[in-house]
N, C-alpha and C positions, 0 to 999 in steps of 0.2 A: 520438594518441588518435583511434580513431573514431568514425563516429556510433554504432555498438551500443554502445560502453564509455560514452560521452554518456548514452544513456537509460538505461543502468544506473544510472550516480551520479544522477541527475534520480530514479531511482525508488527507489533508495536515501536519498537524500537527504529527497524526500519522509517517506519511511516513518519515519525519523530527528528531523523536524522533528516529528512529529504524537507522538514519543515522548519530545519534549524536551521539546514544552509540554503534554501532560498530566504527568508528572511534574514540571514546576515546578510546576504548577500555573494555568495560560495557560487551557488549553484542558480540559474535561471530556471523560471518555470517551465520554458520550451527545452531546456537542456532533454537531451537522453539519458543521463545517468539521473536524475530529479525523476522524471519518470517512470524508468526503470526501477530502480530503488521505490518508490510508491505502487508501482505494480505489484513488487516482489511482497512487498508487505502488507497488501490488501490480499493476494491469495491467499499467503496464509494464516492472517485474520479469518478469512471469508471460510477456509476451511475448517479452522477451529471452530469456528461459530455453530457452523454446520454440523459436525462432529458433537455438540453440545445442546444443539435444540434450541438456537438462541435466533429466529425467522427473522428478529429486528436487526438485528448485524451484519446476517445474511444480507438483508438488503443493501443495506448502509456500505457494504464490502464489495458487492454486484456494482451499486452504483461507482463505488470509488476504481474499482478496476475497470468499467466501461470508458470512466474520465481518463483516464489513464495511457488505456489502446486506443483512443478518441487522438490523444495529444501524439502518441507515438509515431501515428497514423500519418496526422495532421505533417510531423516532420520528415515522412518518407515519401511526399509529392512536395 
């Protein structure tokens, strides 16, 4: 394994964790740590992606991180 397949699971993982505890119900979708945690794991998706030449994930990773400082946003007003 290398280190780019490392921060791939790390940001998949993240993104995983932050979708295991709002559906059990752990963590709320407005929570900061829910978001935060999905933040942290779309960048570095987003970066991997990029790093890789892969534009569709790139996006898919843009968008999940705008949702993300959207929500974070959204609980600091």
């Amino acid at each position: 394994m290398t280190w780019r397949d490392g921060m791939e699971l790390a940001g998949a993982g993240l993104i995983l964790l932050a979708y295991w505890a709002n559906a059990s119900g752990r963590w709320s979708r407005e929570s900061a740590r829910y978001l935060w945690v999905n933040l942290a794991g779309a960048v570095l998706l987003g970066i991997m992606a990029a790093w890789r030449g892969a534009p569709g994930f790139v996006v898919l990773e843009v968008f999940w991180i705008a949702i993300s400082v959207a929500g974070l946003l959204r609980r600091s007003h």
